[in-house]
C-alpha positions as CSV (number, residue, x, y, z in Angstrom):
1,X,187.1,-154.3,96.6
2,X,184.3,-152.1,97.4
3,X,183.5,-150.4,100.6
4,X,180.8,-153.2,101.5
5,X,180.7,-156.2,99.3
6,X,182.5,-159.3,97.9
7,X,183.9,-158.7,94.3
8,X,180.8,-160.2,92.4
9,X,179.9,-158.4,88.6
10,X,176.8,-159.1,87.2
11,X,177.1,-158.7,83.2
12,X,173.9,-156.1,82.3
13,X,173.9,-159.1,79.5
14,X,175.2,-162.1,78.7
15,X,178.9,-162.1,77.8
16,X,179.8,-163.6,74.7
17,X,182.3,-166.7,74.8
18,X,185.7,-164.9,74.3
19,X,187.9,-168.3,74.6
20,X,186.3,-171.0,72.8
21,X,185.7,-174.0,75.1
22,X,187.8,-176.1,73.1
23,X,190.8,-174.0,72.9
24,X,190.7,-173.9,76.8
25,X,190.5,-177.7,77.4
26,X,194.1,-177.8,75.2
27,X,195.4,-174.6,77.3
28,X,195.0,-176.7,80.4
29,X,195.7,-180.2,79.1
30,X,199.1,-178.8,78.1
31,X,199.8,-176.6,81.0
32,X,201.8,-178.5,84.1
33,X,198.7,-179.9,86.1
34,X,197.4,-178.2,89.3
35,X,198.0,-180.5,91.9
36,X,195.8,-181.9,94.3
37,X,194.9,-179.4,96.7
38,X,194.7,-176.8,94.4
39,X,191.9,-179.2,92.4
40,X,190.4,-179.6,95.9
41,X,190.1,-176.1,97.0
42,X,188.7,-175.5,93.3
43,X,185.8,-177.7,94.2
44,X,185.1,-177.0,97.5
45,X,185.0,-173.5,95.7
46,X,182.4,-174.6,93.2
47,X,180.3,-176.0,95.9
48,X,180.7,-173.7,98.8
49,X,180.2,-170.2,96.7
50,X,177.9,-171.5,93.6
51,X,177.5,-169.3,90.5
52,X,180.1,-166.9,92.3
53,X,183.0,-169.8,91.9
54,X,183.3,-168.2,88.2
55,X,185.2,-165.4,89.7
56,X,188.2,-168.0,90.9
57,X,191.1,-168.0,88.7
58,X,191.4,-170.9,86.4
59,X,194.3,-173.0,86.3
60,X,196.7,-172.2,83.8
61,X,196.3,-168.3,84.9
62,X,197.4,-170.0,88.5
63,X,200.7,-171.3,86.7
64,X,201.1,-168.1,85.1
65,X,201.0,-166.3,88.2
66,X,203.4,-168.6,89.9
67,X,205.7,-168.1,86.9
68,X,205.9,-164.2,86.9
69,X,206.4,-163.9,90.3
70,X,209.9,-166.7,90.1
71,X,211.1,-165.0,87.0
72,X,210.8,-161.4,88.5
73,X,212.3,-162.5,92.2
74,X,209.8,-161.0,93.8
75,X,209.3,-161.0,97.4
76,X,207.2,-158.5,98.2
77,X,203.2,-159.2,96.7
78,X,199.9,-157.4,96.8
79,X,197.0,-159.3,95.7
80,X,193.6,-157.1,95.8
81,X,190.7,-159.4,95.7
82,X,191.4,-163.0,97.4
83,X,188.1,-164.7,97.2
84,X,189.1,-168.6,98.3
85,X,192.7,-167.8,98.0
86,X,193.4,-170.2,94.4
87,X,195.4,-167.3,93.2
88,X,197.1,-166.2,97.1
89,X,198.5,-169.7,96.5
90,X,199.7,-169.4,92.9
91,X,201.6,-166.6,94.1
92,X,202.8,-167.5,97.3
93,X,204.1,-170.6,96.1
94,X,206.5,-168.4,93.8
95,X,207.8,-166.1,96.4
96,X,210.5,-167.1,98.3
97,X,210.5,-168.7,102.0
98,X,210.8,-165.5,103.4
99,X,208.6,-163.4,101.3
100,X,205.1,-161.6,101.7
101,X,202.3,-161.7,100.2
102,X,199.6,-158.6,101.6
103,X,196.1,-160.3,100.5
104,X,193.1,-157.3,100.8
105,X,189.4,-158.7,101.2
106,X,186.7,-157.5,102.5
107,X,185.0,-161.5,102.9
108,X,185.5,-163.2,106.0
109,X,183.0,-165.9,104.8
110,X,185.0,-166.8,101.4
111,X,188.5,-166.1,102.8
112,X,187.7,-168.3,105.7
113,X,188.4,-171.2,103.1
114,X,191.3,-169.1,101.7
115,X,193.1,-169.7,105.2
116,X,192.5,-173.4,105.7
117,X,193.8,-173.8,102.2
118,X,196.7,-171.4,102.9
119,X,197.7,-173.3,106.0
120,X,197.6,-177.0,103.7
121,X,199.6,-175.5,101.3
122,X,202.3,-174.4,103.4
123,X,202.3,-170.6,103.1
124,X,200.3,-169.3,105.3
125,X,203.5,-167.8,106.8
126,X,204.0,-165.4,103.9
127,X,200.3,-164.5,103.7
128,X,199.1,-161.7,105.7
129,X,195.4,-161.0,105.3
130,X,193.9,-157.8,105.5
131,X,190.3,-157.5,105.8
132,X,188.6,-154.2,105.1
133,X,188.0,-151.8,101.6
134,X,191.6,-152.3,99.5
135,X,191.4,-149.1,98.6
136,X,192.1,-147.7,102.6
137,X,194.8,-150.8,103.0
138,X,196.3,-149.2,100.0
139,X,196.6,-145.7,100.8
140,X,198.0,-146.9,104.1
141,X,200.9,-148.5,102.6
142,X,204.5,-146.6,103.1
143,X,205.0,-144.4,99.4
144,X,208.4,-146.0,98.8
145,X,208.3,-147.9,95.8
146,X,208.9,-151.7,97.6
147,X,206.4,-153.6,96.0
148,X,207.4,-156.1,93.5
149,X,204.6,-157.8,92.1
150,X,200.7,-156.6,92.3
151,X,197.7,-158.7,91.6
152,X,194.1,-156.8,90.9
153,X,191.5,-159.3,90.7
154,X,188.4,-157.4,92.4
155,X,185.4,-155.0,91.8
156,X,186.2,-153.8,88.3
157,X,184.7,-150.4,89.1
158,X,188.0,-150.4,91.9
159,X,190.4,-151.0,89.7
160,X,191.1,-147.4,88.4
161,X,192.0,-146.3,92.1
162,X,193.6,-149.6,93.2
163,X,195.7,-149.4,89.7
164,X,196.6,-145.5,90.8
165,X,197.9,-146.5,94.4
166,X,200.1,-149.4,93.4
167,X,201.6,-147.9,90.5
168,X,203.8,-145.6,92.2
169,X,205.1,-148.2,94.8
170,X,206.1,-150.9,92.2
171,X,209.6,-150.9,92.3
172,X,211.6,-150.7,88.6
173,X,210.6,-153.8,87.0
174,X,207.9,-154.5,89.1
175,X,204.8,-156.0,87.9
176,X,201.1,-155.3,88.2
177,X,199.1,-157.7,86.7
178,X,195.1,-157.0,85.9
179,X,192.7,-159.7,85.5
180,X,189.1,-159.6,83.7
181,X,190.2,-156.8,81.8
182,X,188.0,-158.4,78.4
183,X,185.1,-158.4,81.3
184,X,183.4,-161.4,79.5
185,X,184.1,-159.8,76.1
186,X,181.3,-156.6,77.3
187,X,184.5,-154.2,76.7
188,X,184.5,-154.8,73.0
189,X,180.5,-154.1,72.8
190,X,180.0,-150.4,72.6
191,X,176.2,-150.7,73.1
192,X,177.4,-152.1,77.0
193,X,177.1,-149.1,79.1
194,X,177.0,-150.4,82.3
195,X,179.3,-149.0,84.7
196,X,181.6,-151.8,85.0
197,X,182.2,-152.2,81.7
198,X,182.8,-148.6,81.3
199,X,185.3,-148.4,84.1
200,X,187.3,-151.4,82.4
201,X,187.7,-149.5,79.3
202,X,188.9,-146.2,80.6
203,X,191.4,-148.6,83.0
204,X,192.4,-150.5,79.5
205,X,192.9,-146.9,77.9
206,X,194.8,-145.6,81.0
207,X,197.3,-148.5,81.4
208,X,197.9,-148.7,77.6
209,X,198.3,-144.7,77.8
210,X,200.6,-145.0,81.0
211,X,204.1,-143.8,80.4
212,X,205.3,-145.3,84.0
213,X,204.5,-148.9,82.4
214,X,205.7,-151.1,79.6
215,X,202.2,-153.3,79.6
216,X,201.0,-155.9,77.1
217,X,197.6,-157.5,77.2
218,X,197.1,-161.1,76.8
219,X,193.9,-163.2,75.8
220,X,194.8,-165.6,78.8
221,X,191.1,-166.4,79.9
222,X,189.2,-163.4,80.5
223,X,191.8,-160.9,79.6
224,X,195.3,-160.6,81.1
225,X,197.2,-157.2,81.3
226,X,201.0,-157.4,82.4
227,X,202.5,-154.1,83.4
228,X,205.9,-153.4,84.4
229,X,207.3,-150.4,86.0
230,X,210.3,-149.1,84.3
């Protein structure tokens, strides 16, 4: 997150589409279905936050979430950028009873709903939220590599510093996980300059570059990278 504001990009154009609509309908239509509070907090989402409910995870990203964080038996979490909590869920659901899950914000407005939801869901006990700039609540964290599974999901032009500060406390075989990395498909258009866009490509070129990670990126929605600490 930045120092002052919710973790809201505005393209300098208009993205192109970079998963055809169609294709996503048959991603989610075979994907095990979100179940009902997840579809409500999805449109309480749509109708609390308007043209900023874009920036909530879809669905089948949820499930993959969930899924990474079982298969790695993780049980100590880091999500940086909550917004109305969709993904806090995915992941807390996949943690153990007794895990954690350290959620950085700097919205008490949208993470007001994250907490109701949270508290439905039945994790708010593995959730603590920590509201001020990710980047301090980073640097604050002990050095020792004890975190098993990271989620960056915030200001894009953060995620080169919040990538830097996690890396080195991901355990071996820990897992970062970076969403929005295609950035609406503006990282494939050289003529897009704008500093977002620009930051995502030097973070795709550093990960990619990054001999502390095996990473692979995926065309899950807006652009998936996996990255795990060897």
């Amino acid at each position: 997150m930045t120092d002052s504001t919710p973790h809201v990009d505005t393209p300098a154009a208009a993205p192109r589409p970079v998963l055809d609509p169609a294709v996503g309908d048959y991603l989610l239509a075979h994907c095990s279905p979100a179940d009902e509070l997840l579809r409500e907090l999805a449109a309480e989402t749509r109708q609390a936050t308007g043209d900023a409910a874009g920036m909530q995870i879809s669905h089948d990203e949820g499930a993959f979430l969930t899924m990474l964080v079982r298969m790695t038996g993780a049980r100590r979490a880091v999500e940086v950028g909550v917004f109305t909590g969709y993904s806090s869920i995915c992941i807390a659901r996949g943690l153990p009873a007794d895990g954690h899950l350290l959620a950085c914000d700097v919205s008490t407005e949208w993470t007001s709903i994250a907490e109701r939801y949270w508290e439905r869901a039945g994790v708010a006990g593995r959730i603590e939220l920590r509201i001020a700039p990710a980047i301090e609540t980073l640097r604050a964290l002990p050095a020792e590599p004890e975190i098993d599974f990271a989620f960056i999901d915030a200001d894009k032009t953060g995620y080169p510093a919040y990538y830097e500060e996690l890396v080195p406390r991901l355990r071996p075989g820990g897992l970062v996980v970076l969403d929005n990395v295609f950035l609406g498909g503006r990282v494939f258009d050289p003529a897009c300059q704008d500093e977002a866009a620009v930051t995502m490509r030097r973070v795709n070129e550093i990960v990619a570059g990054d001999e502390r990670v095996d990473s692979v990126m995926l065309p899950v929605r807006d652009g998936v990278t996996v990255a795990r600490r060897r």
